[in-house]
C-alpha positions as CSV (number, residue, x, y, z in Angstrom):
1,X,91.0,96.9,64.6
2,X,94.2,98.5,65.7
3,X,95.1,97.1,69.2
4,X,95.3,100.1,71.6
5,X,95.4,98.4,75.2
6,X,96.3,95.2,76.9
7,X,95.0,94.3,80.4
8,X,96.3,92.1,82.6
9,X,94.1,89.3,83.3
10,X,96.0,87.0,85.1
11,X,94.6,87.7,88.7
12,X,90.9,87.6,87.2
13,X,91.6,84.2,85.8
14,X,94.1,82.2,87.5
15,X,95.0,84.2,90.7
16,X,93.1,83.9,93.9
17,X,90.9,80.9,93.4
18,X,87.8,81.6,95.2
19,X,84.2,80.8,94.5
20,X,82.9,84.8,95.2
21,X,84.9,87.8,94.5
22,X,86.1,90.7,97.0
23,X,86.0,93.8,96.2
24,X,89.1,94.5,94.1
25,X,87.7,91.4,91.8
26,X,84.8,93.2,91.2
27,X,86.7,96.5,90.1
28,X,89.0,94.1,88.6
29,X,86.1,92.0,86.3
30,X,84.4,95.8,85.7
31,X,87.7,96.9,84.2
32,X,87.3,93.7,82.0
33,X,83.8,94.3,80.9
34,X,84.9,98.0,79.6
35,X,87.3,96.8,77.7
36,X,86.7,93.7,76.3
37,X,82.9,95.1,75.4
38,X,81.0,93.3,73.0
39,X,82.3,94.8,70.1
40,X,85.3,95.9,70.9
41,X,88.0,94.3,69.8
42,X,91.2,97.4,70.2
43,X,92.4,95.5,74.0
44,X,94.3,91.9,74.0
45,X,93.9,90.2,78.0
46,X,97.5,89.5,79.0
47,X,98.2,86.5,81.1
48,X,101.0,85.1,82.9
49,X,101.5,81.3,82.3
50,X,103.9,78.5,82.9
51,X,105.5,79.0,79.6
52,X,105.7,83.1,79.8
53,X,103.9,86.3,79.6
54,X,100.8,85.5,77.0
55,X,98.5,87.7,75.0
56,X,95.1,86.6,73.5
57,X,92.1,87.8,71.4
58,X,89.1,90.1,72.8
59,X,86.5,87.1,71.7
60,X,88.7,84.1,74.0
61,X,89.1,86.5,76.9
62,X,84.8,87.7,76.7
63,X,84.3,83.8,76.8
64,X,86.6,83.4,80.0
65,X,84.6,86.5,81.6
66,X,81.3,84.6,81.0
67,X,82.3,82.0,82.8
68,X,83.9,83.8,85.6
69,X,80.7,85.6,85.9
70,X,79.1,82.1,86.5
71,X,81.5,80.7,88.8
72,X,80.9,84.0,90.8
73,X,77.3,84.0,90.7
74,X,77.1,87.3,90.1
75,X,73.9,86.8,88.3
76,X,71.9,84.2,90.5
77,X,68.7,84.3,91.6
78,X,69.2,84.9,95.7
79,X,66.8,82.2,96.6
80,X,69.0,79.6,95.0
81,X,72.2,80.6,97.1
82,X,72.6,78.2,99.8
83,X,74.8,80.2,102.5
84,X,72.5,83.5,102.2
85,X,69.4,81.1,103.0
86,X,71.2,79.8,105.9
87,X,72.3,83.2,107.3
88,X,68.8,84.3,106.4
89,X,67.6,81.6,108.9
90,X,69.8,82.9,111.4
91,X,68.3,86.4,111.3
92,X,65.4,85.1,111.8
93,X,65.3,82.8,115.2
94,X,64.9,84.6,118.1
95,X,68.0,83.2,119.4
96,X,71.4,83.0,117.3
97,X,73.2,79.9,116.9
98,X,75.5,78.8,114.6
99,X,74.5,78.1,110.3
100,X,73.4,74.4,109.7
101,X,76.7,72.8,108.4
102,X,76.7,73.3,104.3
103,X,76.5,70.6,102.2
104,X,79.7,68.7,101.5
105,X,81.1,69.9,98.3
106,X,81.6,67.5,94.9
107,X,84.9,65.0,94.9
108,X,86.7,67.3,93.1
109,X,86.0,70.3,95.2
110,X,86.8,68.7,98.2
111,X,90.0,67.8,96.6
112,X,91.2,70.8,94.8
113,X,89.2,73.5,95.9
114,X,87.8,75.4,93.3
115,X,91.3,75.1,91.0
116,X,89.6,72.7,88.0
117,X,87.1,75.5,87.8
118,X,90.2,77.8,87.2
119,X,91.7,75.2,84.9
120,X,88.6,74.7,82.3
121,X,88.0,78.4,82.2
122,X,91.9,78.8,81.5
123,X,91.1,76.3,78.8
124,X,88.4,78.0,77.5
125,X,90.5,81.7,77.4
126,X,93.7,80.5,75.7
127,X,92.9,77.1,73.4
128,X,96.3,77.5,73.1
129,X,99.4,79.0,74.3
130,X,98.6,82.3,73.3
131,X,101.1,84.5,71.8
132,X,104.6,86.3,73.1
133,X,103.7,89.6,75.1
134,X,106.9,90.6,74.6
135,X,106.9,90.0,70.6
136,X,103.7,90.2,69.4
137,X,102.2,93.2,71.2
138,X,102.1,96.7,68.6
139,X,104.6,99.1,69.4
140,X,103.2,101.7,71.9
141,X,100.3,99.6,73.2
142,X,99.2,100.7,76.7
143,X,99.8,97.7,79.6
144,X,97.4,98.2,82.3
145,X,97.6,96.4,85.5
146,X,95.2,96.8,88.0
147,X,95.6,93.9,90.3
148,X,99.1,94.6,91.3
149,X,99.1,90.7,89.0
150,X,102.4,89.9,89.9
151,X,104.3,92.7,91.1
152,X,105.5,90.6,94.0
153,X,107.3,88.7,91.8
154,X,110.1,90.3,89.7
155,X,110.3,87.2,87.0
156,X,106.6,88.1,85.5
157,X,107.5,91.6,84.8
158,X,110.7,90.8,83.4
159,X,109.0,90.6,80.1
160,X,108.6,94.6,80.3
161,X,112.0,95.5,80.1
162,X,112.2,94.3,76.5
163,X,109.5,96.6,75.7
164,X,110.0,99.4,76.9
165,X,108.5,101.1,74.0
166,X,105.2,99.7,76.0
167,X,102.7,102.3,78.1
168,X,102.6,100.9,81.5
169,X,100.1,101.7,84.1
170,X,100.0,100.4,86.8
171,X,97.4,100.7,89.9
172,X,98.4,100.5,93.4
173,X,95.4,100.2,96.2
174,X,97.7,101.3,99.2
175,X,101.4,101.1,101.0
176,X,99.7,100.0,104.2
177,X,102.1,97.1,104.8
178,X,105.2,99.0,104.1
179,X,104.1,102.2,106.4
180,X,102.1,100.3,109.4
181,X,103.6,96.7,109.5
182,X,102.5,95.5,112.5
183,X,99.1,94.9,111.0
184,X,100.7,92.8,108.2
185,X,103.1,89.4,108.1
186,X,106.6,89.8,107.6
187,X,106.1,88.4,104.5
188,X,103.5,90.3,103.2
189,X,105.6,93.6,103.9
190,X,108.6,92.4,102.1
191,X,106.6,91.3,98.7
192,X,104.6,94.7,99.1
193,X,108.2,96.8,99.0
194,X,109.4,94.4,95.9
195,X,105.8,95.7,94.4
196,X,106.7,99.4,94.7
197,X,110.0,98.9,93.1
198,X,108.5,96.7,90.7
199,X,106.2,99.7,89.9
200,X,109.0,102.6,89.8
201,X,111.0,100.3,87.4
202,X,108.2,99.6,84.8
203,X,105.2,101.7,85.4
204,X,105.1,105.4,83.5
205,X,101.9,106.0,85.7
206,X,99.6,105.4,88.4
207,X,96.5,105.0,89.2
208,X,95.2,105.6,93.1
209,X,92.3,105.3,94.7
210,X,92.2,108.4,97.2
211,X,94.6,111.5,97.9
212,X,94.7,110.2,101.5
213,X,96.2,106.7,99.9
214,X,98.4,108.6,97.5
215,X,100.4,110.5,99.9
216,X,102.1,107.8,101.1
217,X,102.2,106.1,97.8
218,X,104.2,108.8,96.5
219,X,106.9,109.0,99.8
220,X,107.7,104.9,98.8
221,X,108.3,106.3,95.1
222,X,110.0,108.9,96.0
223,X,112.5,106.8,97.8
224,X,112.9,104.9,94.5
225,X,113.7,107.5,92.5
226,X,110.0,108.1,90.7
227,X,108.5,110.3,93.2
228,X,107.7,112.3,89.6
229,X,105.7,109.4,88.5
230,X,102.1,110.8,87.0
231,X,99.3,109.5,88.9
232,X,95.6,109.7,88.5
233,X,93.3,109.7,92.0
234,X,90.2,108.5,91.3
235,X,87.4,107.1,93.5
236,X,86.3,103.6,92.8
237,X,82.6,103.4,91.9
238,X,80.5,100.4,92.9
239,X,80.0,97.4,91.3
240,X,77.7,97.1,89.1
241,X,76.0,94.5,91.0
242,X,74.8,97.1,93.6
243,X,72.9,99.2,92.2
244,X,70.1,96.3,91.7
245,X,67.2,97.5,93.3
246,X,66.1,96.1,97.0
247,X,62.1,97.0,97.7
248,X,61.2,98.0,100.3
249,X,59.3,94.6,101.7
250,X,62.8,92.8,101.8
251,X,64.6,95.4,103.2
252,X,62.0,96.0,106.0
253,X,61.7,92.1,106.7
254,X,65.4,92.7,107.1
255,X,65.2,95.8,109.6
256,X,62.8,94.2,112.0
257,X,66.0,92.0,113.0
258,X,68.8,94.4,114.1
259,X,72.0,93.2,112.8
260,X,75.3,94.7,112.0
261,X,78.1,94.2,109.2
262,X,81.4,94.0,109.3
263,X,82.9,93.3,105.5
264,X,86.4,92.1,104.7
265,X,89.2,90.0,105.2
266,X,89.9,89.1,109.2
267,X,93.5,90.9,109.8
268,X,94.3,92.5,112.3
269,X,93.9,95.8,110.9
270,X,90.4,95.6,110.3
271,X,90.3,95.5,114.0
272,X,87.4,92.5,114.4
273,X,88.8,92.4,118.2
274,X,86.8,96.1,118.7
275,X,83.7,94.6,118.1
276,X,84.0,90.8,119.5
277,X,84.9,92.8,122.6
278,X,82.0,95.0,122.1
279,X,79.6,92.1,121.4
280,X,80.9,90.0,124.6
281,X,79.5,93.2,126.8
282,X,76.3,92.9,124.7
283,X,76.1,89.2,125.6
284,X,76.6,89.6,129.1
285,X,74.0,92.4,129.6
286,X,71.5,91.9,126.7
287,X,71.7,87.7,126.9
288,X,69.8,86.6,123.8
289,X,68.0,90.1,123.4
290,X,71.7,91.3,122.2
291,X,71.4,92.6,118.0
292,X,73.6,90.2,116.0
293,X,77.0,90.5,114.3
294,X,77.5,89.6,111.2
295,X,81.1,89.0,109.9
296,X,81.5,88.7,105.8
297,X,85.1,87.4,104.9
298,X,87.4,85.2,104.7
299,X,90.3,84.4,107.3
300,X,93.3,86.2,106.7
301,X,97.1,86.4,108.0
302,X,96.5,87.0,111.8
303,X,92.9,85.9,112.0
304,X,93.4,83.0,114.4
305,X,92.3,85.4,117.4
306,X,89.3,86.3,115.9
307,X,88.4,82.7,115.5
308,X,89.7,81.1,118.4
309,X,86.8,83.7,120.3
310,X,84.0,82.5,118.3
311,X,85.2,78.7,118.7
312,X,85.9,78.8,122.4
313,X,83.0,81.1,123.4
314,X,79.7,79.6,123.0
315,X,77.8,82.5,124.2
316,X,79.1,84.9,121.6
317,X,78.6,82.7,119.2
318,X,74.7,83.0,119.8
319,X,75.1,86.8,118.6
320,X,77.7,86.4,115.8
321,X,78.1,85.0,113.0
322,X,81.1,84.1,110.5
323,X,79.9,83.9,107.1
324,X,81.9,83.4,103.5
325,X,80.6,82.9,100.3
326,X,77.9,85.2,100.0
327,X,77.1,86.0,96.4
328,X,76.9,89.4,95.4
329,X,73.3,90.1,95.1
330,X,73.1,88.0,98.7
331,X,76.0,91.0,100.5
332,X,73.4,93.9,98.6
333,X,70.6,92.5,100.5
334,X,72.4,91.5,103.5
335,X,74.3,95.2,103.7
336,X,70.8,97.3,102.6
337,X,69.3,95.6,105.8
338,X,71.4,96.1,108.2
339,X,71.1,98.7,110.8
340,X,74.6,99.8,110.1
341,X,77.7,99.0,108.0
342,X,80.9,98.9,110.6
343,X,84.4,99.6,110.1
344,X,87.0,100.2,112.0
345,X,89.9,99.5,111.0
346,X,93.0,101.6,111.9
347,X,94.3,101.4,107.8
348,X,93.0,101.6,104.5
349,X,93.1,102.3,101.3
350,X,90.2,102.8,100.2
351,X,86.8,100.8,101.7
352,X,84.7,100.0,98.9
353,X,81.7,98.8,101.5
354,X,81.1,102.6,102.8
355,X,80.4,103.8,99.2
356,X,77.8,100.7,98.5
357,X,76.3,100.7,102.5
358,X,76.1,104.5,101.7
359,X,74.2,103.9,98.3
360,X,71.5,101.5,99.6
361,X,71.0,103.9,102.4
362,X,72.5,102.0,105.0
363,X,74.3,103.8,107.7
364,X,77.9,103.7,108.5
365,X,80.2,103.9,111.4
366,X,84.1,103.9,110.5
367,X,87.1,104.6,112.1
368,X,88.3,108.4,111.4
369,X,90.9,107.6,109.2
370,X,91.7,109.9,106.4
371,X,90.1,107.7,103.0
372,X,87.0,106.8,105.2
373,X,86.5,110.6,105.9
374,X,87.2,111.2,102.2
375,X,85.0,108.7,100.9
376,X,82.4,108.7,104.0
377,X,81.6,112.6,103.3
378,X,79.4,113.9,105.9
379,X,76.9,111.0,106.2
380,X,79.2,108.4,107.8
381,X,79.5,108.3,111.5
382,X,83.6,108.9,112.6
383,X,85.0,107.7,115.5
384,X,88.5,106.5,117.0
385,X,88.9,102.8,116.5
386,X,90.5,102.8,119.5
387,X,87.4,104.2,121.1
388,X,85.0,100.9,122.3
389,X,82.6,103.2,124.5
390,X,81.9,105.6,121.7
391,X,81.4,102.3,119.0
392,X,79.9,100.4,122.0
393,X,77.1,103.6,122.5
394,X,76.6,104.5,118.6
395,X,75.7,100.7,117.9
396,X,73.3,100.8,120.7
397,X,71.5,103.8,119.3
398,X,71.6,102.5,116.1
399,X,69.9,99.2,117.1
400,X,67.6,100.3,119.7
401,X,66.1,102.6,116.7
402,X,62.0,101.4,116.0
403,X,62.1,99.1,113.0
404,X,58.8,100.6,112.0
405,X,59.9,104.2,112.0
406,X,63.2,103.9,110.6
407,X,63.9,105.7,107.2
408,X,66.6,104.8,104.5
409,X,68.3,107.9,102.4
410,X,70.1,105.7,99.6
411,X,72.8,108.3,98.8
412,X,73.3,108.7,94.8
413,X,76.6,107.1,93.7
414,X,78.9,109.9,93.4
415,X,81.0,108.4,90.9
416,X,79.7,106.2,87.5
417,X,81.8,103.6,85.6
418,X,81.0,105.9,83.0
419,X,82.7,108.5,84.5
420,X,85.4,106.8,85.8
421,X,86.4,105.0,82.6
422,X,86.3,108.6,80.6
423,X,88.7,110.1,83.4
424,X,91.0,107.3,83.5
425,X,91.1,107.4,79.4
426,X,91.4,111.0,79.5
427,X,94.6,110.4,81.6
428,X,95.7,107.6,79.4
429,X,95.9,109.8,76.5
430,X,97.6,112.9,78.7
431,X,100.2,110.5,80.1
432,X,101.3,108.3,77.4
């Protein structure tokens, strides 16, 4: 079969080594699944090794997504994951505490994290070194790269400017550490800059995930001389994952505990400090009456408030609690049961967790920023994230609500991975 596309893999299989995917993985791995389909053999997988750009067969890079499917658990049974059962536990008491320490990890794990895991499923993808990107790909192939997989670093896109004979598209999720800063390391705002000049130098178009996001997408272009660029807006369904069914028994169990979510890295932008200050007043007045927090992420760059709170303040630790490593089905569960998804972060993107809250019927406060409005609709609850009084008196409400009484309106995804994959190929063919 003719090879048509080429999708970058690397951040799927040897970029951010964790043991559950975030949200962009799981656009990321659905991106894989479309095109490296049973049967479908017209896309190579791309991958950026020690000894150059790479390109392998559909068949090597289907038996590296099996595997990363495993490693993520995407497909376990929920009463086999450990952390869920031990924030399930939690829910449950009538007073908080914090999870029963895990189990200690294997040698090997404790070691080198989850990088052997990485390193046999590498195996299993290449067998060998692959071939040249740069010599072996068909003239006028279409490079797609949706995990901004090494745009931060100039060397692994170096390949590209010896084929520039290549369709390259490029996705970029947001600017937000170029245009807000102070929410970001220094760091992290100069590698995002060498990513949008990375993407004016190579990319011929773009993909975005909301006009609110593009706006200032296109400004940083602009300034690089591709403010022409064409660029596709399109809304990012949810993962597949989500739309397993919950019943009703499970989610009720759930409801009769009243517990909030707050998904995501912790970085200051999120703004975790809204509701640790929020949850303090609750502690003080409410005592161990007060609903429970529930934070879902990983520490990021400028989290060490966030957890220097929960470590040094006993109390508050009886109503919150820090938990990572949640499989999939374990966050649909957790997130269809909650009395409300929260968000408040002064930037984003995007927010992938107010589309799925929305489609198991769970209700959402966010900040009023422009892509929660555009994403939210006219379910969501808006407020300032600046605002603790009007967060402070909507979570109240929301968790004061009769268990028995309250009703869930799951709200129809408004956007399939059928859809979205025939309007992205739609604007492959009109841009290339």
């Amino acid at each position: 079969m003719t090879i048509r596309y080429a999708l970058d893999v690397t951040r799927l299989f040897i970029g951010a080594l964790r043991r559950t995917p975030r949200g962009i993985d799981r656009v990321e791995f659905e991106y894989a699944k479309h095109f490296f389909a049973p049967g479908r053999d017209d896309c190579v997988g791309v991958l950026a090794a020690p000894w150059g750009t790479r390109i392998f067969d559909a068949e090597r890079v289907r038996r590296g997504l099996v595997l990363l499917a495993d490693m993520w658990r995407e497909t376990i049974d929920i009463e086999a994951d450990t952390a869920w059962l031990q924030l399930l536990d939690i829910l449950h008491r009538a007073q908080g505490g914090s999870p029963p320490a895990p189990a200690p990890p294997p040698l090997l794990d404790r070691i080198f994290g989850s990088g052997p895991i990485k390193l046999v499923q590498l195996g299993v993808v290449a067998q060998s070194y692959g071939e040249s990107a740069a010599k072996q790909l068909p003239q006028g192939v279409v490079y797609l790269n949706v995990g901004q997989s090494g745009l931060a670093v100039p060397l692994f896109q170096r390949w590209l400017t010896k084929r520039p004979d290549l369709k390259s598209i490029f996705m970029l999720h947001d600017v937000i550490p170029i245009t807000s800063p102070e929410f970001v390391s220094v760091r992290e705002a100069k590698m995002h800059a060498v990513m949008v000049d990375q993407t004016a130098r190579h990319a011929h178009g773009l993909i975005v995930t909301t006009a609110a996001a593009r706006e200032p997408i296109v400004a940083e272009l602009a300034r690089c001389g591709k403010g022409d660029m064409p660029i596709l807006t399109l809304p990012l369904p949810i993962p597949s994952v989500f739309s397993t069914y919950v019943t009703a028994a499970e989610e009720r169990e759930l409801l009769s505990k009243p517990y909030f979510v707050i998904c995501g890295a912790i970085e200051p932008r999120k703004n975790h400090a809204l509701l640790l200050n929020i949850w303090k007043e609750f502690v003080a007045e409410f005592g161990p009456l007060a609903p429970r927090l529930v934070i879902v992420g990983s520490p990021g760059w400028g989290s060490q408030s966030v957890i220097h709170s929960l470590r040094q303040n006993a109390s508050l630790r009886q109503s919150v609690t820090l938990v990572a490593g949640l499989s999939s089905p374990a966050m649909m569960r957790l997130i269809s049961g909650a009395r409300a998804l929260l968000m408040p972060s002064f930037a984003e993107g995007f927010g992938l967790p107010i589309v799925e809250a929305q489609t198991l019927g769970a209700p959402v406060v966010a900040s009023d920023i422009g892509p929660h409005r555009e994403i939210g609709g006219d379910t969501a609850i808006f407020l300032n994230p600046n605002d603790g009084p009007g967060w402070k008196a909507a979570i109240l409400r929301l968790a004061n609500e009769d268990a028995a009484h309250i009703e869930r309106h799951p709200k129809p995804a408004p956007w399939s991975w059928d859809d979205y994959f025939l309007a992205l190929s739609r604007f492959l063919d009109a841009s290339v």
